[in-house]
C-alpha positions in Angstrom: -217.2 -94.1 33.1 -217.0 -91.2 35.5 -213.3 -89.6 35.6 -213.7 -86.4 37.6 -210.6 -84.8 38.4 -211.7 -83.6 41.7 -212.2 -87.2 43.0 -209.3 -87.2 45.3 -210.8 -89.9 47.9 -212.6 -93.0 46.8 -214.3 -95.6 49.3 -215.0 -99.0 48.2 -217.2 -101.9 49.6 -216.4 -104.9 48.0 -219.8 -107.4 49.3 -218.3 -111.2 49.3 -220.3 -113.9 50.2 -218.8 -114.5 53.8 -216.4 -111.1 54.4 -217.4 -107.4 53.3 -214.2 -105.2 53.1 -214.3 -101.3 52.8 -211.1 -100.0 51.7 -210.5 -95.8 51.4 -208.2 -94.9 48.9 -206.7 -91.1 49.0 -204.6 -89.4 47.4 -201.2 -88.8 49.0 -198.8 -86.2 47.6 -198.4 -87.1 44.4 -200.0 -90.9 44.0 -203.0 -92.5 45.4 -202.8 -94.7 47.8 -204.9 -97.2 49.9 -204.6 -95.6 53.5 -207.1 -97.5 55.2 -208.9 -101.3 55.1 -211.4 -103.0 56.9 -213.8 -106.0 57.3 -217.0 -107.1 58.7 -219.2 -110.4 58.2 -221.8 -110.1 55.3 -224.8 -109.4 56.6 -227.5 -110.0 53.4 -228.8 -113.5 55.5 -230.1 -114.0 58.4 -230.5 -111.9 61.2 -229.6 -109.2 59.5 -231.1 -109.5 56.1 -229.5 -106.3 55.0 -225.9 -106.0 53.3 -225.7 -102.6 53.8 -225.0 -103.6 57.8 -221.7 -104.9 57.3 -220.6 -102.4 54.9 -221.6 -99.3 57.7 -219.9 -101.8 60.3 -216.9 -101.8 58.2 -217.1 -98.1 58.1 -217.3 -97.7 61.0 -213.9 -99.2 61.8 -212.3 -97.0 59.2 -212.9 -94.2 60.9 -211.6 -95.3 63.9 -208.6 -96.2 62.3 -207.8 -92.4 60.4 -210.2 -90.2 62.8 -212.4 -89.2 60.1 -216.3 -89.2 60.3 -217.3 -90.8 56.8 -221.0 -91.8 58.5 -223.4 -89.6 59.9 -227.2 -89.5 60.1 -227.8 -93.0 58.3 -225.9 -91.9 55.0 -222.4 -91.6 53.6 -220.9 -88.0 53.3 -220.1 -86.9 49.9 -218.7 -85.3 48.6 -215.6 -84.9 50.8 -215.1 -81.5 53.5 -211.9 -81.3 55.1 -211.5 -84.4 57.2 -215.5 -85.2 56.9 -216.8 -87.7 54.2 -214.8 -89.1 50.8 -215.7 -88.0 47.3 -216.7 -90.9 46.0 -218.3 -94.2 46.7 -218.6 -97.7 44.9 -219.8 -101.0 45.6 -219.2 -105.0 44.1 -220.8 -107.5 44.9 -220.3 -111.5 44.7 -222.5 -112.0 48.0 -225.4 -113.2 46.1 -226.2 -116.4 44.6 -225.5 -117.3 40.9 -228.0 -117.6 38.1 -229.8 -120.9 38.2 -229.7 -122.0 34.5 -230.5 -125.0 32.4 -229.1 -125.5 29.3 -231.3 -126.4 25.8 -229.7 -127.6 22.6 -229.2 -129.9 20.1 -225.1 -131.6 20.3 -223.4 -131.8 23.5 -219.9 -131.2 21.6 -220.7 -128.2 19.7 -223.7 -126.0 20.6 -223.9 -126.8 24.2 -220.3 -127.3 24.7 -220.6 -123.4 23.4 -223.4 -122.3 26.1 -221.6 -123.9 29.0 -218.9 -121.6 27.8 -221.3 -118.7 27.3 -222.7 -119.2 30.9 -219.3 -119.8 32.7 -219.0 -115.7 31.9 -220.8 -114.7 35.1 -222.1 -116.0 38.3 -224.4 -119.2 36.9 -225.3 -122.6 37.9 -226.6 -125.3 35.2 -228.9 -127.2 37.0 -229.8 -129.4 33.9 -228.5 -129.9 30.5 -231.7 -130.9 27.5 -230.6 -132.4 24.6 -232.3 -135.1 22.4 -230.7 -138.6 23.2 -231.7 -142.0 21.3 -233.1 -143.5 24.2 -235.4 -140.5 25.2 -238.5 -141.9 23.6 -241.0 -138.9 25.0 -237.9 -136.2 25.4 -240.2 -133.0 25.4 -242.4 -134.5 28.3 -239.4 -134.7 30.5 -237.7 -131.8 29.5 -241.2 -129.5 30.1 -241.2 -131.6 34.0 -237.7 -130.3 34.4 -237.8 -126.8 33.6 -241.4 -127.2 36.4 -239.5 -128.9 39.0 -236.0 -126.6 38.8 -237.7 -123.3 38.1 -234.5 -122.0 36.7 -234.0 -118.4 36.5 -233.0 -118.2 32.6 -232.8 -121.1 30.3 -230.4 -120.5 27.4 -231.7 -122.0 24.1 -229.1 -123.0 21.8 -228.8 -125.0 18.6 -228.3 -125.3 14.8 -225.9 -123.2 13.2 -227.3 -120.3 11.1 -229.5 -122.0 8.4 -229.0 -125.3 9.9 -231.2 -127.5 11.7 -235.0 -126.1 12.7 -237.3 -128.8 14.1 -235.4 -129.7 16.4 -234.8 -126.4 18.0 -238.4 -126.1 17.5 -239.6 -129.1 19.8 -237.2 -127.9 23.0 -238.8 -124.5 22.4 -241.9 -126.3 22.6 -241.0 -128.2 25.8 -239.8 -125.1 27.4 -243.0 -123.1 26.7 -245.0 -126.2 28.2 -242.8 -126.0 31.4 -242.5 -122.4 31.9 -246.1 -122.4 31.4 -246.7 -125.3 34.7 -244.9 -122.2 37.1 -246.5 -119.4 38.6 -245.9 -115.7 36.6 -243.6 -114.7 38.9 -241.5 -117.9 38.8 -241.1 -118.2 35.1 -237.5 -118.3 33.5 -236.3 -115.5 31.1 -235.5 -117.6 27.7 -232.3 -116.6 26.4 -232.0 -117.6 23.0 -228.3 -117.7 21.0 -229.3 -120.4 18.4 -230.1 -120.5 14.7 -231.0 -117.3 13.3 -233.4 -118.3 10.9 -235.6 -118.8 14.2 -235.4 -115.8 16.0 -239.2 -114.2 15.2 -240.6 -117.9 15.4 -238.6 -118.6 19.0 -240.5 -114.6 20.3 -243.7 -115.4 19.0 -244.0 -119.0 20.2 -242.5 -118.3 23.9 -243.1 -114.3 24.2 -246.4 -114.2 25.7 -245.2 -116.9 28.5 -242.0 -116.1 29.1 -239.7 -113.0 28.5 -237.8 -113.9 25.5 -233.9 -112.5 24.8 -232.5 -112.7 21.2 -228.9 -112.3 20.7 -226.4 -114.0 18.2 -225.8 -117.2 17.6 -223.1 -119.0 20.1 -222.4 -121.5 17.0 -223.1 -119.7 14.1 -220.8 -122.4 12.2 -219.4 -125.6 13.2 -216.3 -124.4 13.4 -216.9 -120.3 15.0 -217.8 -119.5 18.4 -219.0 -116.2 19.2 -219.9 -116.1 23.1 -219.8 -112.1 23.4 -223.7 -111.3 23.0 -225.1 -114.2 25.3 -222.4 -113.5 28.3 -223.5 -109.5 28.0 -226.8 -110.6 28.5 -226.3 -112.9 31.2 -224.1 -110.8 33.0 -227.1 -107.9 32.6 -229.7 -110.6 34.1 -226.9 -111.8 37.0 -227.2 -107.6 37.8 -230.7 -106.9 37.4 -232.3 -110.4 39.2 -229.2 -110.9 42.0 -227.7 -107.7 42.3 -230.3 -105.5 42.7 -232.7 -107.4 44.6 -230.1 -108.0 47.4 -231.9 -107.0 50.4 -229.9 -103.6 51.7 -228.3 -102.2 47.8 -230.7 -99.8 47.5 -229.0 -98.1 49.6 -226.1 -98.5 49.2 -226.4 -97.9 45.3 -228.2 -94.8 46.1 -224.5 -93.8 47.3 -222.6 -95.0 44.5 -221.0 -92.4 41.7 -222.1 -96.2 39.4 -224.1 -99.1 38.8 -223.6 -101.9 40.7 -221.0 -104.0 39.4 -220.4 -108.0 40.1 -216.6 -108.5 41.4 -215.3 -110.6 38.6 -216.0 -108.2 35.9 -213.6 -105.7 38.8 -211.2 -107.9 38.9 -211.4 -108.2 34.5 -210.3 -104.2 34.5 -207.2 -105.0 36.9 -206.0 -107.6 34.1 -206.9 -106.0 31.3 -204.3 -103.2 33.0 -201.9 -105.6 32.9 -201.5 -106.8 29.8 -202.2 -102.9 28.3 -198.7 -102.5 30.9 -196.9 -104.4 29.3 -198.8 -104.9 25.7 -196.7 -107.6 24.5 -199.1 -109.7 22.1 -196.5 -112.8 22.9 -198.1 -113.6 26.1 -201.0 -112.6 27.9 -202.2 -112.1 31.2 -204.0 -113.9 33.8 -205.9 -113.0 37.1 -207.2 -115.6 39.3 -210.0 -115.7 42.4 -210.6 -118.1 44.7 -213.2 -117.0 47.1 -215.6 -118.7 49.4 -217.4 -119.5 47.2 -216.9 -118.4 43.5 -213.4 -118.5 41.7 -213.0 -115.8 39.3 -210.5 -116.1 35.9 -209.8 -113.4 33.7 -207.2 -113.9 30.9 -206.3 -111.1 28.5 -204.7 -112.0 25.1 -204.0 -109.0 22.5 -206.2 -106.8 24.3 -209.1 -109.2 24.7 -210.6 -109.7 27.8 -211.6 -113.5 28.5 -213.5 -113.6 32.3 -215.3 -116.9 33.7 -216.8 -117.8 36.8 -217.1 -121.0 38.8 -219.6 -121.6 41.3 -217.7 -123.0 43.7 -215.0 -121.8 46.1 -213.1 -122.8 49.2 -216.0 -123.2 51.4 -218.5 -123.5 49.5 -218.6 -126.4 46.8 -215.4 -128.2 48.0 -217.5 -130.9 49.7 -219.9 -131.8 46.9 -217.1 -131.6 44.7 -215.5 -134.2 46.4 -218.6 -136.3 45.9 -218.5 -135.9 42.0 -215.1 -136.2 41.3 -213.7 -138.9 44.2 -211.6 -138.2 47.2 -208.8 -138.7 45.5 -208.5 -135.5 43.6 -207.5 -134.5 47.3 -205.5 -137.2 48.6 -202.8 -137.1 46.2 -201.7 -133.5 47.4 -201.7 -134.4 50.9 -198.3 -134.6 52.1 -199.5 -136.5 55.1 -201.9 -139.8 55.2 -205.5 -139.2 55.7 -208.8 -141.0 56.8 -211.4 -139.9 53.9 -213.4 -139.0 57.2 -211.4 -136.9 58.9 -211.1 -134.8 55.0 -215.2 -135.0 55.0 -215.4 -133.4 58.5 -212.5 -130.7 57.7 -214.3 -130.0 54.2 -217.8 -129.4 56.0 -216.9 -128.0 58.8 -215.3 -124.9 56.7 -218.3 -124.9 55.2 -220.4 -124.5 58.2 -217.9 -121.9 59.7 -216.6 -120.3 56.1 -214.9 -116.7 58.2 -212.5 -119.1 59.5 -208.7 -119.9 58.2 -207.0 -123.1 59.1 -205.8 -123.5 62.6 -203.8 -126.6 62.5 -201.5 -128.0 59.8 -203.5 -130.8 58.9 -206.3 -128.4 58.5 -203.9 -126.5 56.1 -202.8 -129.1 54.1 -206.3 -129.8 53.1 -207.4 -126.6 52.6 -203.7 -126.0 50.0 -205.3 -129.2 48.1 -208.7 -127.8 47.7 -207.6 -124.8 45.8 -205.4 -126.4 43.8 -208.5 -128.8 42.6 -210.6 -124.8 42.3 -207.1 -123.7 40.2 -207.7 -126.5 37.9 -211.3 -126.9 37.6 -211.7 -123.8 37.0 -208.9 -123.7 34.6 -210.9 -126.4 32.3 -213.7 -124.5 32.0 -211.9 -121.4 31.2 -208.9 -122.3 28.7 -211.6 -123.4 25.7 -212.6 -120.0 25.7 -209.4 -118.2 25.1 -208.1 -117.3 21.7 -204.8 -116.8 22.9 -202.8 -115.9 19.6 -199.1 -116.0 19.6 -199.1 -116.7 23.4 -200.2 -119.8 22.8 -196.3 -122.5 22.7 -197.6 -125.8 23.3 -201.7 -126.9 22.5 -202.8 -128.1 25.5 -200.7 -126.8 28.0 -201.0 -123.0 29.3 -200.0 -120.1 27.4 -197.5 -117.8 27.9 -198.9 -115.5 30.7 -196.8 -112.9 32.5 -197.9 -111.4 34.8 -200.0 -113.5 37.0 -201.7 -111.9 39.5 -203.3 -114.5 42.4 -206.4 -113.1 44.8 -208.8 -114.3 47.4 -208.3 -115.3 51.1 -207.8 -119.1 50.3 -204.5 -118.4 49.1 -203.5 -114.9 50.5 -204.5 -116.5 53.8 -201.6 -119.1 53.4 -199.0 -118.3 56.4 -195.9 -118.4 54.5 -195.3 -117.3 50.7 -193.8 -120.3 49.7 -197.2 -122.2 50.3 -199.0 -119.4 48.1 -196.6 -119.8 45.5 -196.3 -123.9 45.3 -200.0 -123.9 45.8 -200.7 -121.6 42.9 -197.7 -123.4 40.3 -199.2 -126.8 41.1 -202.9 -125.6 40.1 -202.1 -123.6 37.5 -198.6 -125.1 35.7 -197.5 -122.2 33.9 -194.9 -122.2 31.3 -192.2 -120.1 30.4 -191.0 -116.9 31.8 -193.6 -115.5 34.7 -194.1 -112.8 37.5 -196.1 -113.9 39.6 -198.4 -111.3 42.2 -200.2 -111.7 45.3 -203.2 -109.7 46.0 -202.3 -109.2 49.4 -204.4 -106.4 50.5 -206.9 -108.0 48.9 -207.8 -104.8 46.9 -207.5 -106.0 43.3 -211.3 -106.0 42.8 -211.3 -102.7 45.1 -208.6 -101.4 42.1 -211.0 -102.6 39.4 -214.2 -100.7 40.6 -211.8 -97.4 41.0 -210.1 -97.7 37.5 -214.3 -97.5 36.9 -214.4 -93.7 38.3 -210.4 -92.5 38.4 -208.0 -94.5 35.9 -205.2 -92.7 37.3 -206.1 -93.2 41.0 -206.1 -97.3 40.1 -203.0 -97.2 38.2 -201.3 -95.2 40.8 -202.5 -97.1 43.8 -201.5 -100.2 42.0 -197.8 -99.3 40.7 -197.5 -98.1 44.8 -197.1 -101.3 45.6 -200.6 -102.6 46.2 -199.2 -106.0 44.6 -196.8 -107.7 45.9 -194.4 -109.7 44.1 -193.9 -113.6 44.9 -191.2 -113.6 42.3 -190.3 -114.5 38.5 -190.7 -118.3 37.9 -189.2 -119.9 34.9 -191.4 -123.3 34.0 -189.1 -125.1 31.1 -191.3 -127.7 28.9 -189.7 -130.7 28.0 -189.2 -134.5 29.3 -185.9 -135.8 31.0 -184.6 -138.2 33.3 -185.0 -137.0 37.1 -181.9 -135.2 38.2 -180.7 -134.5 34.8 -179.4 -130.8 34.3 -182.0 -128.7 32.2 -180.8 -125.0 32.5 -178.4 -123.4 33.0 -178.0 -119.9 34.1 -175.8 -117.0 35.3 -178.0 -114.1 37.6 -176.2 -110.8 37.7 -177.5 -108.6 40.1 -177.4 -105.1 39.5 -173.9 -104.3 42.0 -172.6 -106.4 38.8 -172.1 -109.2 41.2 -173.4 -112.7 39.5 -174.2 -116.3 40.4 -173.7 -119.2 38.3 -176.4 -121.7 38.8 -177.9 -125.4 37.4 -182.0 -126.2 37.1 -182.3 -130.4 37.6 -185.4 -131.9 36.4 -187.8 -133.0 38.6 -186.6 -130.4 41.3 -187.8 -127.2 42.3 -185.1 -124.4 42.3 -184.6 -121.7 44.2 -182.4 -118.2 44.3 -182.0 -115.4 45.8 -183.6 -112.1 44.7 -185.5 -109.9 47.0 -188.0 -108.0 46.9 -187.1 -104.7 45.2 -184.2 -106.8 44.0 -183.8 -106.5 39.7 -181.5 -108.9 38.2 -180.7 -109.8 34.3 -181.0 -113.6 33.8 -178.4 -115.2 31.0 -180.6 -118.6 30.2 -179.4 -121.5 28.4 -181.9 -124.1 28.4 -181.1 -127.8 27.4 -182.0 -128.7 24.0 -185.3 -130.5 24.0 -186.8 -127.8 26.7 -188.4 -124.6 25.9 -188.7 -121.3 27.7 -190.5 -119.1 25.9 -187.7 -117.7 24.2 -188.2 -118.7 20.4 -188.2 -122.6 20.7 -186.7 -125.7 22.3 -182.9 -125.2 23.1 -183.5 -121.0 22.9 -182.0 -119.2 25.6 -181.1 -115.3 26.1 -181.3 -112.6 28.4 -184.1 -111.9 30.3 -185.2 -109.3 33.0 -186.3 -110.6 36.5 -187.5 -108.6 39.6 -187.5 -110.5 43.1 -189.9 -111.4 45.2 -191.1 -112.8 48.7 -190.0 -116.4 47.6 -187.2 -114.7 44.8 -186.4 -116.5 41.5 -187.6 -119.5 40.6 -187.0 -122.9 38.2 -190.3 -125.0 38.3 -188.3 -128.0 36.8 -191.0 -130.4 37.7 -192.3 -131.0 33.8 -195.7 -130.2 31.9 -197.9 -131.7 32.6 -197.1 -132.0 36.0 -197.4 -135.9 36.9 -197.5 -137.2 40.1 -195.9 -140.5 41.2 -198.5 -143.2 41.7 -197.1 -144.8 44.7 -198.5 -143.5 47.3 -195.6 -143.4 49.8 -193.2 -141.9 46.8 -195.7 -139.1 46.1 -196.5 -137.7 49.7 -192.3 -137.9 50.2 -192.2 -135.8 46.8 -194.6 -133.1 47.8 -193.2 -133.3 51.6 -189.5 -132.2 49.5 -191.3 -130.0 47.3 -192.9 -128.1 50.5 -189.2 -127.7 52.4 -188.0 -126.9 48.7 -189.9 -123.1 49.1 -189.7 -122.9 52.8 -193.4 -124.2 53.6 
């Protein structure tokens, strides 16, 4: 980690699959701030072929915008001299594809359940899943014709826990080595192997001279341990070396970086990990979430561990195909409107085709709010099995207690009114208990990430400044009641000592006032048989609450959230749900 204390101006190009944004961050007085943004279309494709031309494009425009010359003579001016050049540069990346991986193991609910975990750590893609199943009379000739036919970039070998089971392991290495060995050189997978340890020298010397071979720990060392840290490093380190740095235009750019590239989510893992060290309550942890174009990022931090995962699918990308899988319905039922499954086919491909683009008509918008809460939720089932969340966690199978919560990417910062962002975001992500919720509205949370990289302070600065703004604090009881029946109750005083009395209904979605800047301290009382976070069902107390763009919230709706089956009753529950925040 670099943490010079001359750095005083920091540039950032943060590479996205569809939008490359360049964002100067300076220090003013006695903070740092982010004084300038801008953004250009990525230009690693076709015609360009080169990412390095959006980032100079973006540039470009920055220096327009403050008068300074930061480009000259095909290179980036550091360190800075007077109003010429910055002092430092760094670049992220989630422009390039993911890791094509297939996964090799003995059972689907322990060891492989265990790799899909390990792999969800970075930008991947399982493109087929091995395992020996009773019918599969010849498994290791089909297994060998699939690793030929996908040409995967790694394939993760898992299986047996340490001392276990051996021959089987053995006969997928086998199949591998026979299917690696049907591919040219230079199209071989790396074999990643997390499985038994008793077969780590056999696994090299039976694969090494066909394939390059990667030993780590075991991701199932017993039945009942997981230990995913060594086989996520090492993907992560492949996702780098085989996407990263082959993107056509890095070299230069990373020739003007102070540090190694760096993929976006593993950015946006520092911001969080910020978070919880803010507040360092070991009672609830903290959660950052990214829906791009075509990734959507989750980092969760529980007693200082840092939990990140990656799905290969965003709000342009993946929606459509998604839809496929998982039926149309998975949509529908957040539609406050009603729909012809053609007209969502054509809205979800035409975003696809034209991903730069934000919704234009309401219709168009409606869709788009449904999408991401399917991402939120998707992504959400991959990522909770991975978390030890301690004391945080209040009810099994529910979320745990996360505060703060900080929500990034264009799908949802792109929403037109707060509200949407905010009912959006509770309906994908159901928190419980006490919350503050944050929108990455600059879109500079990655940005933040890389920076805390080279200057802790300047991050930390830039990000107390206001770089994320508050929604507002959302209180999400747990508990089952009648509709309409009084859950809460509560008295706000605001700090001119003035106070409001107010009543939470279940099945309703409650609103306040408290503004942004606004602090108020919350006297709760919650019904019996619903908990808040505070020490059990029925436990109330004080609690402090700053404002927001939508102010103070009661999510009274239940967990889990269920939605009414009738069709009619459940788009003229969302439509009072939407007029409920202001959408």
């Amino acid at each position: 980690m670099v943490n010079d204390p001359g750095i005083e101006s920091i540039l950032v190009a943060d590479c996205g699959k569809v939008i490359t944004k360049v964002l100067l961050l300076e220090r003013v007085e006695d903070s740092y701030r982010f004084v300038a943004q801008s953004e250009a279309l990525t230009t690693m494709h076709f015609p360009w072929n080169d990412v390095g031309v959006g980032v100079i494009q973006a540039i470009e425009d920055i220096e327009l915008i403050t008068g300074r010359i930061l480009y000259q003579n095909g290179r980036l001016l550091t360190p800075r001299d007077g109003q010429e050049g910055v002092d430092a540069f760094v670049v992220i990346l989630s422009a390039p594809e993911p890791l094509h991986i297939v996964l090799a193991g003995l059972v689907p609910e322990m060891s492989l359940e265990s790799a899909r975990r390990a792999a969800a750590g970075t930008y991947t893609k399982i493109d087929a899943v091995f395992y020996r199943e009773g019918s599969l009379q010849f498994p290791q000739q089909t297994w060998a014709r699939t690793i030929r036919d996908v040409a995967p970039d790694v394939v993760l070998l898992v299986g047996g826990i340490d001392g276990g089971a051996m021959n089987p392991v053995l006969e997928l290495a086998d199949a591998i080595a026979l299917g690696a060995s049907m591919l040219e050189e230079s199209q071989r997978p790396v074999l990643l192997y997390a499985g038994n340890a008793l077969l780590r020298e056999r696994i090299a010397k039976m694969l090494g001279k066909i394939v390059q071979v990667e030993v780590v720990d075991n991701v199932r060392p017993t039945s009942d341990k997981e230990h995913l840290g060594p086989a996520q490093e090492t993907l992560e380190r492949l996702y780098i070396e085989r996407r990263l740095k082959s993107t056509p235009g890095v070299d230069t750019l990373s020739s003007w970086s102070r540090l190694p590239l760096q993929p976006a989510a593993s950015s946006l893992g520092r911001v969080v990990e910020y978070l919880w060290h803010r507040e360092r309550n070991p009672q609830r942890g903290s959660l950052g979430i990214d829906v791009g174009a075509a990734s959507t990022s989750v980092a969760a931090v529980f007693d200082s561990r840092l939990f990140l995962s990656v799905q290969s699918q965003g709000i342009a990308f993946g929606p459509a195909s998604w839809v496929e899988a998982n039926g149309m319905e998975s949509i529908t039922r957040w539609l406050p409107e009603e729909f012809e499954e053609q007209e969502i086919k054509s809205l979800l491909l035409n975003r696809q085709l034209r991903p730069w683009t934000v919704p234009q008509e309401l219709r168009e918008l409606w869709v788009e709010q449904a999408v991401v809460r399917e991402m939120l939720r998707d992504a959400l089932r991959t990522a909770l099995p991975t978390w030890s969340a301690g004391e945080a966690e209040l009810h099994p199978g529910m979320m745990p207690y996360l505060d703060p919560i900080l929500i990034c990417g264009g799908g949802i910062v792109h929403m037109p009114r707060p509200g949407q962002a905010l009912l959006t975001v509770l309906d994908g992500l159901q928190p419980v208990g006490i919350s503050t919720v944050f929108l990455d509205f600059s879109r500079a949370a990655s940005a933040l990430g890389a920076v805390a990289s080279i200057k802790p302070l300047a991050a930390a600065s830039a990000m107390e400044a206001g770089t994320l703004i508050p929604l507002g604090t959302i209180i999400s009881p747990v508990g089952r009641a009648k509709e309409g029946d009084v859950i809460l109750k509560m008295r706000i005083v605001y700090e001119d000592g003035s106070s409001l009395d107010v009543e939470a209904h279940y099945g309703e979605l409650e609103i306040w006032p408290l503004l942004p800047g606004q602090q108020a301290t919350l006297e709760i009382k919650p019904h019996r048989r619903f908990d808040i976070g505070l020490g059990g069902a029925g436990k109330g107390g004080k609690v402090h609450a700053i404002g927001g763009r939508v102010g103070l919230v009661v999510d009274a709706r239940g967990r889990p959230l269920e939605l009414p089956e009738d069709p009619d009753e459940c788009r003229a529950r969302l439509n009072r749900w939407i007029w409920d925040v202001g959408g």
